[in-house]
VOZAGU-773812 format. One record per atom (N, C-alpha, C): residue in three letters; atom name; x, y, z. Coordinates in steps of 0.02 Angstrom, whole numbers, padded with zeros to 5 digits. Each point is the difference from the previous one (the first is absolute). Example, Ala and Ser with C-alpha at 12.3 -4.5 7.8 and 13.67 -1.06 7.14 Angstrom:
2
Ala  N  00660  -00284  00390
Ala  CA  -00045  00059  00000
Ala  C  00045  00060  00000
Ser  N  -00018  00053  -00036
Ser  CA  00042  00059  00003
Ser  C  -00039  00055  00037
This chain:
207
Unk  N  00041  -00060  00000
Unk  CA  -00041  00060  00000
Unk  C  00043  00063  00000
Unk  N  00069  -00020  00017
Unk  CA  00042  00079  00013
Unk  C  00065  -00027  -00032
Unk  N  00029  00059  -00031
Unk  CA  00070  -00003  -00002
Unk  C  00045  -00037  00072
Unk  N  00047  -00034  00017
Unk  CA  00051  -00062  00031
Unk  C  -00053  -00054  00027
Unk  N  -00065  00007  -00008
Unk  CA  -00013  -00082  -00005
Unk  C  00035  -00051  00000
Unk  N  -00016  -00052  00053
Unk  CA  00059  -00062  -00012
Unk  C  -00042  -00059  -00001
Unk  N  00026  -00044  -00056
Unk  CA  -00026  -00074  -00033
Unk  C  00021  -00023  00008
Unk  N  -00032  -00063  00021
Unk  CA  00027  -00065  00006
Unk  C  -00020  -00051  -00052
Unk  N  00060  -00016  -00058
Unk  CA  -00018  -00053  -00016
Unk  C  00004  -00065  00027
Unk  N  -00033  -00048  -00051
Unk  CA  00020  -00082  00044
Unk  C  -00009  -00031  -00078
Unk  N  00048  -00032  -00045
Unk  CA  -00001  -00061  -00047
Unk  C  -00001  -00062  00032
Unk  N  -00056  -00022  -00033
Unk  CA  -00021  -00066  00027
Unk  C  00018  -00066  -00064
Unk  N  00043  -00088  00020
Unk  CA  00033  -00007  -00054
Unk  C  -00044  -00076  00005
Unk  N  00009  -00052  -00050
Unk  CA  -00020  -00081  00012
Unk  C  00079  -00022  00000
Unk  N  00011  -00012  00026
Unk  CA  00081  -00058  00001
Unk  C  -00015  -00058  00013
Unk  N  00021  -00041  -00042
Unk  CA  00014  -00065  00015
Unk  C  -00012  -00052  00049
Unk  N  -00022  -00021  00031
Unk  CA  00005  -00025  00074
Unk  C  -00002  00051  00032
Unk  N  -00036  00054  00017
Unk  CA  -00009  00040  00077
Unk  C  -00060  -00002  00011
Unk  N  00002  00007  00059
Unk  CA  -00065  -00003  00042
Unk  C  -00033  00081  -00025
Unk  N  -00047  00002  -00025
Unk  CA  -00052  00063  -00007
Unk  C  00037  00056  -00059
Unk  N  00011  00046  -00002
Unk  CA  00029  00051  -00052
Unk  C  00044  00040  00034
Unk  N  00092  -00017  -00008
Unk  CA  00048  00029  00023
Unk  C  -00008  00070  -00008
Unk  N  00008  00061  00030
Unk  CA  00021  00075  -00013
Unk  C  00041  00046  00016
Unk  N  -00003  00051  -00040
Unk  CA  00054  00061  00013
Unk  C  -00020  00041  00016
Unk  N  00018  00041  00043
Unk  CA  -00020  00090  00000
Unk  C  00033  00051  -00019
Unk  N  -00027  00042  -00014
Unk  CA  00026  00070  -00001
Unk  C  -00024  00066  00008
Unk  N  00035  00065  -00006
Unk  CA  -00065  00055  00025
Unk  C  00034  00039  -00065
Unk  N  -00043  00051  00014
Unk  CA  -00015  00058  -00085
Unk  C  -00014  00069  00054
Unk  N  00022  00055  -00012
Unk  CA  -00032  00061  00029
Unk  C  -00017  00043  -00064
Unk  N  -00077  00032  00008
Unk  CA  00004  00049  -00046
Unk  C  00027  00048  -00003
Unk  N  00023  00025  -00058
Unk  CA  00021  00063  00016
Unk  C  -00004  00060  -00059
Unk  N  -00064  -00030  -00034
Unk  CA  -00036  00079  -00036
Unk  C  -00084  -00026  00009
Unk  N  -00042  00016  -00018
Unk  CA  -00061  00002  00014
Unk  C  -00037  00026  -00088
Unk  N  00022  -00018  -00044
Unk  CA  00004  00029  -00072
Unk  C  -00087  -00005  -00014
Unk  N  -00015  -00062  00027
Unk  CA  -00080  -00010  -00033
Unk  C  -00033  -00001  00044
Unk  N  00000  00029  00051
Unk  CA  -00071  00006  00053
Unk  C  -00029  -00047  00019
Unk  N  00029  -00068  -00006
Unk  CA  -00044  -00068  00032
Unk  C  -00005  -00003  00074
Unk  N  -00027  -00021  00048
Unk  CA  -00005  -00043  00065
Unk  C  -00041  -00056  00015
Unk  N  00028  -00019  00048
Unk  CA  -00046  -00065  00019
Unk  C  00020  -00069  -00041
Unk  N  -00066  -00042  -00012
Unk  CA  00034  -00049  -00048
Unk  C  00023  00005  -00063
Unk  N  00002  00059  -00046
Unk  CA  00016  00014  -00047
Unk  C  00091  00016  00012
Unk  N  00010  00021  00055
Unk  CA  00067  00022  -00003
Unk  C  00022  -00069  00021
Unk  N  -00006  -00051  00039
Unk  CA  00062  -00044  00000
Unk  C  -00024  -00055  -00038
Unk  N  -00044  00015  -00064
Unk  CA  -00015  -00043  -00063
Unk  C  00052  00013  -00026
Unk  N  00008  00091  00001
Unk  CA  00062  00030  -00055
Unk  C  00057  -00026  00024
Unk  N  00019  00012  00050
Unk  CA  00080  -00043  00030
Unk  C  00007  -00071  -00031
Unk  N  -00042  -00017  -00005
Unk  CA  -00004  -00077  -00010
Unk  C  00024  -00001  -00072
Unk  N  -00047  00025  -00057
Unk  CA  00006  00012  -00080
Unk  C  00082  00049  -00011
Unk  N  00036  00040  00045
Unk  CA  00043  00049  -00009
Unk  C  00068  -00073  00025
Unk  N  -00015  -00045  00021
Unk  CA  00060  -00051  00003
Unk  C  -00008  -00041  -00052
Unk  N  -00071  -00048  -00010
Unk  CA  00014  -00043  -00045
Unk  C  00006  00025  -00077
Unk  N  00016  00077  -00028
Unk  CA  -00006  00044  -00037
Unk  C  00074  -00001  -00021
Unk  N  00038  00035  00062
Unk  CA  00074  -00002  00007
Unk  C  00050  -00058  00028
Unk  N  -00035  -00056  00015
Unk  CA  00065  -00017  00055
Unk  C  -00021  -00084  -00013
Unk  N  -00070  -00012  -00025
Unk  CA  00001  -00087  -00016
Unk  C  00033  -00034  -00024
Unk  N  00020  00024  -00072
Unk  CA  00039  -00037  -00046
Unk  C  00069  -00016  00036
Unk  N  00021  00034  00035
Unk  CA  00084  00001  00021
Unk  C  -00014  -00047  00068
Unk  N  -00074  00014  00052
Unk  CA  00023  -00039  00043
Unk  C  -00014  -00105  -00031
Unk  N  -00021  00006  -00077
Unk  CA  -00030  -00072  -00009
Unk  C  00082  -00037  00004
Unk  N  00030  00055  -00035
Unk  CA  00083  -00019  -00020
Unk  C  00018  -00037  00054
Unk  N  -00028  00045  00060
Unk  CA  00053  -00044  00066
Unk  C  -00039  -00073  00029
Unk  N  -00065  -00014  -00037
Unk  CA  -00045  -00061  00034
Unk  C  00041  -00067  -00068
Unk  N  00007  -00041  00038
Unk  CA  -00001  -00086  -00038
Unk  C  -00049  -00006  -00019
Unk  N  -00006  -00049  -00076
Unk  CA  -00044  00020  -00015
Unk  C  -00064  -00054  00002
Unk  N  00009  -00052  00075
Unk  CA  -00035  -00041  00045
Unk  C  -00054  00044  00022
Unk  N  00019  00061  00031
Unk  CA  -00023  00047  00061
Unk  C  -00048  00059  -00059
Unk  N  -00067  00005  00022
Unk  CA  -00050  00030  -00021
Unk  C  00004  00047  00017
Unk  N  -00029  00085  -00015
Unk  CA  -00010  00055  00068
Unk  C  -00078  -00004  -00017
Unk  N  -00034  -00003  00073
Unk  CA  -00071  00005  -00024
Unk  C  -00051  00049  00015
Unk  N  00035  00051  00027
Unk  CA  -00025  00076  00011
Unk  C  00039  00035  00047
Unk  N  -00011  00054  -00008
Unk  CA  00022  00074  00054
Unk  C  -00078  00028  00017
Unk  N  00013  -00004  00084
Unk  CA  -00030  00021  00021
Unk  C  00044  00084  00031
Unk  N  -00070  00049  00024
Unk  CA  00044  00064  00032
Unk  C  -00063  00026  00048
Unk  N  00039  00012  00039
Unk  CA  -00032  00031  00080
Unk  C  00049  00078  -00010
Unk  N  -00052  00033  00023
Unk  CA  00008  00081  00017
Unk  C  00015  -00015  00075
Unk  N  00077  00024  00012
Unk  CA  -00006  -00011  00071
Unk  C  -00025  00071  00035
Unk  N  00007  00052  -00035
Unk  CA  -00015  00058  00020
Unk  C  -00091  00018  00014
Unk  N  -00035  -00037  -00043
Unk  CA  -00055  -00005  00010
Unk  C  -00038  -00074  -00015
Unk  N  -00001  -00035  00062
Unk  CA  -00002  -00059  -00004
Unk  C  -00061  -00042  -00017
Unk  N  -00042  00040  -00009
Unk  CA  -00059  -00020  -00025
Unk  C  00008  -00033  -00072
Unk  N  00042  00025  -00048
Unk  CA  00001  -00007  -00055
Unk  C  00054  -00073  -00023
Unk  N  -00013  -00024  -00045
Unk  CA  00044  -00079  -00035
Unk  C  -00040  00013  -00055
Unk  N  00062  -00040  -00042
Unk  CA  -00040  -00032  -00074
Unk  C  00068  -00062  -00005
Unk  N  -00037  -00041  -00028
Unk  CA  00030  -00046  -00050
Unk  C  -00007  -00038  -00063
Unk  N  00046  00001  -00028
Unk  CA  00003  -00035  -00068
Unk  C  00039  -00034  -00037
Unk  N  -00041  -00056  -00046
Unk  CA  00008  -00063  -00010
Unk  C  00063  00015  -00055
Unk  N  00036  -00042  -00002
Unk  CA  00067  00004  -00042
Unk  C  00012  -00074  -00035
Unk  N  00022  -00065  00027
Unk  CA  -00009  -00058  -00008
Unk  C  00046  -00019  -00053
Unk  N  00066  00037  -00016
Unk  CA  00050  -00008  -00054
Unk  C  00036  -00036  00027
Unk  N  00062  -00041  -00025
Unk  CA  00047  -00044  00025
Unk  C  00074  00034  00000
Unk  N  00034  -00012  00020
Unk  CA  00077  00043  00011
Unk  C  00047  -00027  -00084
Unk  N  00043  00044  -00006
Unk  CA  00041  -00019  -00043
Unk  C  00070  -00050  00005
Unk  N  00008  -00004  00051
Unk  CA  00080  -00024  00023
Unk  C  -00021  -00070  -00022
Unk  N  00045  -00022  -00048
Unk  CA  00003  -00065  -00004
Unk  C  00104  -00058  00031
Unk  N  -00025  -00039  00006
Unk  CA  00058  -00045  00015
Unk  C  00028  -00067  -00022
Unk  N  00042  -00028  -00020
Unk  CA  00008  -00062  00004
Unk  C  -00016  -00052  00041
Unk  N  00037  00028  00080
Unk  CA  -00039  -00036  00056
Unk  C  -00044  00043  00024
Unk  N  -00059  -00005  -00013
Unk  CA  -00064  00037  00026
Unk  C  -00039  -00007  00036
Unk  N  00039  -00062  00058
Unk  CA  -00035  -00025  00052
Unk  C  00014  00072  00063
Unk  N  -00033  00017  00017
Unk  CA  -00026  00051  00054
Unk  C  00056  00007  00058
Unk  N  00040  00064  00029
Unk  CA  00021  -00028  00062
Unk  C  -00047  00002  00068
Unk  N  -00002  -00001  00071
Unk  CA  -00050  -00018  00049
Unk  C  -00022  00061  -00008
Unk  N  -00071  -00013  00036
Unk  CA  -00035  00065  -00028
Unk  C  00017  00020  00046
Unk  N  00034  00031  00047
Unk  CA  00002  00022  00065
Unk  C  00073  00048  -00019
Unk  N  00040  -00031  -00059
Unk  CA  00068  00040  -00034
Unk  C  -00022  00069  -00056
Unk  N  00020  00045  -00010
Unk  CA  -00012  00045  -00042
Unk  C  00040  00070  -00011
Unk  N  -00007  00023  -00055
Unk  CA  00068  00054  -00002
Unk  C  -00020  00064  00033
Unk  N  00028  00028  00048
Unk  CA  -00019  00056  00055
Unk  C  00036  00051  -00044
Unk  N  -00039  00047  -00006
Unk  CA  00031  00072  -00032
Unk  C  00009  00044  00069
Unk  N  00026  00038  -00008
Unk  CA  00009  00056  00052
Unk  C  -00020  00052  -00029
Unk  N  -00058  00040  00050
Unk  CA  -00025  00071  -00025
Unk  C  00058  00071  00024
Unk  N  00017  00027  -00020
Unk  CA  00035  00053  00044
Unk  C  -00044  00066  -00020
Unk  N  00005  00056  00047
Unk  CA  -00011  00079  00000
Unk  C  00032  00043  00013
Unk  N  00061  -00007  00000
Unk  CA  00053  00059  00024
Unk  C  -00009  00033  00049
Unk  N  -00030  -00046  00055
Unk  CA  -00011  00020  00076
Unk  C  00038  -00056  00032
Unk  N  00013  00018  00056
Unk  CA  00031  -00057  00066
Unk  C  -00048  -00020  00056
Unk  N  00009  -00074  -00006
Unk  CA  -00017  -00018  00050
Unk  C  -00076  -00064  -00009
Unk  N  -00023  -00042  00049
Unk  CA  -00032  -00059  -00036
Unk  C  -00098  00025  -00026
Unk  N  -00017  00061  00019
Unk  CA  -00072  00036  -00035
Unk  C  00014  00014  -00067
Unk  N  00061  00021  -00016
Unk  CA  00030  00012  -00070
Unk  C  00007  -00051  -00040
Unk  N  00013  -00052  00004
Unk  CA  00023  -00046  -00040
Unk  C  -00070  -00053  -00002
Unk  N  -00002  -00042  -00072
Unk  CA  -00039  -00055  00002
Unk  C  00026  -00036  -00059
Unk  N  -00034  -00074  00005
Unk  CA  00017  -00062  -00034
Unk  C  -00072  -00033  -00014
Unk  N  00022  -00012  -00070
Unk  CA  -00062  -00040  -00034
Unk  C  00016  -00075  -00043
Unk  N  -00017  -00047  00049
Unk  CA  -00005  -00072  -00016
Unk  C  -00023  -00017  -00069
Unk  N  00048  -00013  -00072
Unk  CA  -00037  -00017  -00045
Unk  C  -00023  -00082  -00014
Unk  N  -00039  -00039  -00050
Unk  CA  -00017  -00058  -00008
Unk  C  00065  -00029  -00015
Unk  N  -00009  -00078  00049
Unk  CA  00064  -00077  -00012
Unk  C  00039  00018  -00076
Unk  N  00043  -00018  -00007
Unk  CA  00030  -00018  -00059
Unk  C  00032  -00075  -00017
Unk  N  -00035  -00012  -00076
Unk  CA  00021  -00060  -00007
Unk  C  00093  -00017  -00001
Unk  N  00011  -00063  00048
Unk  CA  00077  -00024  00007
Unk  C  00046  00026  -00063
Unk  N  -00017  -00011  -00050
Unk  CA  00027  00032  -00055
Unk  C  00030  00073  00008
Unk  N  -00051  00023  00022
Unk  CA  00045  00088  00036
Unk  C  00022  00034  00042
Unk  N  00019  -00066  00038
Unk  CA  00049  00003  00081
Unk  C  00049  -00058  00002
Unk  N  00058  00024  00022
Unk  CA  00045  -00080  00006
Unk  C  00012  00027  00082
Unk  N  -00009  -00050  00023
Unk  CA  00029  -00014  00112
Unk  C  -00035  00063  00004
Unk  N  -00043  00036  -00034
Unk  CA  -00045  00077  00047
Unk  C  00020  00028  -00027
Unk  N  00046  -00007  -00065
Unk  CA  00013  00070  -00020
Unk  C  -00030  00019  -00060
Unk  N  -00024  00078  -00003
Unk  CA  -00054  00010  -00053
Unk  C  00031  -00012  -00065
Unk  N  00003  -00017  -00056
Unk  CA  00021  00015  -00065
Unk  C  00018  00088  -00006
Unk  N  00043  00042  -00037
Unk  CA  00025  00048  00013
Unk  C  -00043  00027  -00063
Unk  N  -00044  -00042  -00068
Unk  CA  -00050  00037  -00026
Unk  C  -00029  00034  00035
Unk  N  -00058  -00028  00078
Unk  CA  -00048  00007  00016
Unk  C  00013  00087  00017
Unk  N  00046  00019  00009
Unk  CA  00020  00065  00039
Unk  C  -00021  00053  -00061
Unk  N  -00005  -00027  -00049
Unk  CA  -00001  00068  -00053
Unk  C  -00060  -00005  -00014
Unk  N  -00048  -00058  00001
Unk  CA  -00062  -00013  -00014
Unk  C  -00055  00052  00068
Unk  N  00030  -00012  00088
Unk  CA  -00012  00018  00040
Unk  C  -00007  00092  -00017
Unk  N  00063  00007  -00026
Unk  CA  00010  00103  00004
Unk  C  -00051  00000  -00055
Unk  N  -00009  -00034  -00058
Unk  CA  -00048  00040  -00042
Unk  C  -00060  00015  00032
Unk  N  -00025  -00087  00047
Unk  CA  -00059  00034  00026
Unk  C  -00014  00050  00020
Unk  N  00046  00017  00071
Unk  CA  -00020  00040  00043
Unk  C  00022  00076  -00044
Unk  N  00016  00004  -00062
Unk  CA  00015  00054  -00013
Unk  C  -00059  00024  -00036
Unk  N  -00060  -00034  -00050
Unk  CA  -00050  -00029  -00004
Unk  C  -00043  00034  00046
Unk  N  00005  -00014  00044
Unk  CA  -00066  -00004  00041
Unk  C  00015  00059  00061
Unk  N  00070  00032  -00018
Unk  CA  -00004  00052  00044
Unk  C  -00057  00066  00021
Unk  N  -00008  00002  -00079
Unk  CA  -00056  00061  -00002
Unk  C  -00019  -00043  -00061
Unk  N  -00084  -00001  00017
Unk  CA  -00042  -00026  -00006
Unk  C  -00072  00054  -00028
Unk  N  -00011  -00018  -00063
Unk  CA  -00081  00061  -00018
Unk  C  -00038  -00062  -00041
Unk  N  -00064  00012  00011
Unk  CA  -00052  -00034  -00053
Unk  C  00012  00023  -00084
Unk  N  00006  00065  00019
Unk  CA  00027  00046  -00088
Unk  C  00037  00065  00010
Unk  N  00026  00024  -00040
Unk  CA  00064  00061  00002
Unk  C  -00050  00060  00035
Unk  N  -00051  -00003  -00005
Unk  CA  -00035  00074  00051
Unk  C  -00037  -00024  00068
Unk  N  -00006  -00051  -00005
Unk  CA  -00033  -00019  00079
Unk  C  00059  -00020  00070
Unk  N  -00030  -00009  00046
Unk  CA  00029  -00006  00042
Unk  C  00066  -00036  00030
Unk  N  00037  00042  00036
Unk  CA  00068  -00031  -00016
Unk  C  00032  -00053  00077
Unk  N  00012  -00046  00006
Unk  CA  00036  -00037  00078
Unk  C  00047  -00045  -00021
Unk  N  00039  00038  00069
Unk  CA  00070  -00029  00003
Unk  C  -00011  -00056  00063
Unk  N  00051  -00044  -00025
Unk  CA  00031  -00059  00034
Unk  C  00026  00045  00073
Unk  N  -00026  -00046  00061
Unk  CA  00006  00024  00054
Unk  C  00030  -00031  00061
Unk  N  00009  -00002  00043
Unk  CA  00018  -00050  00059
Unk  C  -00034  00031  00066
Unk  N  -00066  -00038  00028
Unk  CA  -00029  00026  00067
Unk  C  00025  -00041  00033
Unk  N  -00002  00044  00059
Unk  CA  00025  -00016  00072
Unk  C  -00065  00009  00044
Unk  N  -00007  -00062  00039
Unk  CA  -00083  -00018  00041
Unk  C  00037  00025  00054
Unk  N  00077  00017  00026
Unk  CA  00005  00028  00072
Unk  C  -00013  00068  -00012
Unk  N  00037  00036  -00044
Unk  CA  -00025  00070  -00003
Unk  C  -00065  00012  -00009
Unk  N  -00033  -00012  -00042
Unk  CA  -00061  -00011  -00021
Unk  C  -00056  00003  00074
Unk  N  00016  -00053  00047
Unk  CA  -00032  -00007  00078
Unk  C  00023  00068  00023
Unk  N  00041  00033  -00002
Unk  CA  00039  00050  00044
Unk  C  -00032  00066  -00031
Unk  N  00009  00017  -00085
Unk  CA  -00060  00041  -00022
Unk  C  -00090  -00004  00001
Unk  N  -00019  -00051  00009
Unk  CA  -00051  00000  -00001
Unk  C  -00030  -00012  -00059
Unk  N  00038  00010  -00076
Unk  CA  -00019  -00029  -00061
Unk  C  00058  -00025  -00033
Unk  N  -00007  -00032  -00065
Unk  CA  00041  -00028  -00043
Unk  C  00060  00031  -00005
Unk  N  00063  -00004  00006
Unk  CA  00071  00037  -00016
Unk  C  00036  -00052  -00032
Unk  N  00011  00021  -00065
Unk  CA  00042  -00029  -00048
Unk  C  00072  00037  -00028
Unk  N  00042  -00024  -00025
Unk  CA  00059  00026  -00044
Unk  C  -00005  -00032  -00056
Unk  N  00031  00057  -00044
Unk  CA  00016  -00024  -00067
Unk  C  00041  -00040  -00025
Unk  N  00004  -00043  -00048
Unk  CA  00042  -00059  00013
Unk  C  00061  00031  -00067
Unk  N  00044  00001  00018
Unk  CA  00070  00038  -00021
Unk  C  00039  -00058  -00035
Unk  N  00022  -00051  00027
Unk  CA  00026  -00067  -00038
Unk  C  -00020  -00065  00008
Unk  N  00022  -00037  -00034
Unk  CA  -00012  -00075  00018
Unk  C  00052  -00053  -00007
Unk  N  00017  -00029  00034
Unk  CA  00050  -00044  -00009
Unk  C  -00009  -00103  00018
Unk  N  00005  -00034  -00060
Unk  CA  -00039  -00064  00012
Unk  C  00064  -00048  00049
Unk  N  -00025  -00032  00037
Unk  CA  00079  -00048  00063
Unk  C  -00011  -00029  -00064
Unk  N  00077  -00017  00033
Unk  CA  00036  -00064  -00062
Unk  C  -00026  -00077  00029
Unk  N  -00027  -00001  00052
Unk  CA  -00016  -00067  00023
Unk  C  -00058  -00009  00035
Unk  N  -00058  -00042  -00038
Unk  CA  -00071  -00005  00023
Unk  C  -00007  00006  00082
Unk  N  -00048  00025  00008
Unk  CA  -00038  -00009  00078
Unk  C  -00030  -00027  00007
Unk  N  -00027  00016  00068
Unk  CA  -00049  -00052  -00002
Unk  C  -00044  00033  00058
Unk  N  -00073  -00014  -00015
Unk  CA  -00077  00036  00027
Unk  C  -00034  -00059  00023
Unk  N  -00025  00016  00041
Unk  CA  -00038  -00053  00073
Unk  C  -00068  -00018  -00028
Unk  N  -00028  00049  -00042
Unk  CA  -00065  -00009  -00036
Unk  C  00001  00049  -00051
Unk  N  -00075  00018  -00013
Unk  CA  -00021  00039  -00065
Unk  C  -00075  00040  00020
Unk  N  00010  -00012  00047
Unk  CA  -00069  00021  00017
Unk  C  -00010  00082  -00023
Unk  N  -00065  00003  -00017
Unk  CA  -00010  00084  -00022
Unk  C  00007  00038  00059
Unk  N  00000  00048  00004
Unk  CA  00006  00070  00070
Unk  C  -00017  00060  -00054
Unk  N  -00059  00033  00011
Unk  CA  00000  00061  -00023
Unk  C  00025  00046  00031
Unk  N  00018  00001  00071
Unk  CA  00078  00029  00032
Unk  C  00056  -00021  00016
């Protein structure tokens, strides 16, 4: 509804053997107000202003086992509001050995903002990669160039060249408790570990 609005996305995926639909998050802040939308119309538009700019590059980084089967988005700023929508494409990454590693392994990017300290910084868990593109945990050194296009992609984000414009963000839920609303930073770089992680679950959190 206002200029620094903060979004939460959530991609929701089918993999292979997992229990229910693995996911990712991320957040978006607005930061022009070009077409006068609110409500469910505006985080329809967030939604259409990624898979517009930033799908094609993130299919690059999915195997092409692993489905994406929508983005959903929550207005955390005004929480009344969500939309989601159906997507249901398959990833591009193909392999020789294309058997899956544990779903619980996955390539951790690092968010940075040219601030100090752990409200500043965040990390976003992407989907398993098939054995083929890790040897003992270590990522294949393609995946790193495939990783920067995304996030370069999807930094700033519009449905079309005059509508509304959001940037890639990193919220912090301690500041956030301490202001009393959403406080985000802008996300400044990204850098993918050279060696998978590993995540306890997948469960969604719209915070």
């Amino acid at each position: 509804m206002a200029i620094n609005d903060v979004f939460k996305c959530i991609l929701s995926h089918d993999v292979p053997g997992a229990p229910g639909n693995p996911s990712t998050g991320f957040f978006y802040r607005q930061t022009s107000d070009a077409i006068g939308i609110e409500g469910t119309d505006l985080v329809a538009d967030v939604a259409e202003a990624w898979l517009v700019t930033a799908l094609p590059a993130y299919r690059a980084l999915l195997e092409d086992s692993i489905s994406l089967l929508q983005i959903e988005v929550y207005n955390l700023s005004d929480v009344l509001y969500s939309a989601t929508v159906g997507i249901n494409l398959p990833g591009l990454l193909t392999a020789a050995d294309d058997e899956l590693t544990s779903l619980r392994s996955a390539p951790v990017v690092s968010l940075r903002t040219g601030k100090v300290g752990r409200s500043y910084r965040g990390r976003q868990y992407l989907m398993p990669l098939a054995e083929g593109h890790q040897a003992n945990g270590v990522i294949g050194g393609f995946y790193e160039a495939l990783v920067q296009t995304y996030f370069a992609d999807a930094r700033v984000v519009q449905s079309g060249p005059l509508d509304n414009v959001y940037i890639h963000s990193v919220y912090s839920k301690t500041l956030s408790e301490v202001a009393g609303s959403p406080v985000d930073n802008l996300v400044k770089s990204v850098r993918l570990n050279s060696k998978l992680g590993s995540q306890r679950n997948r469960v969604k959190d719209i915070r």
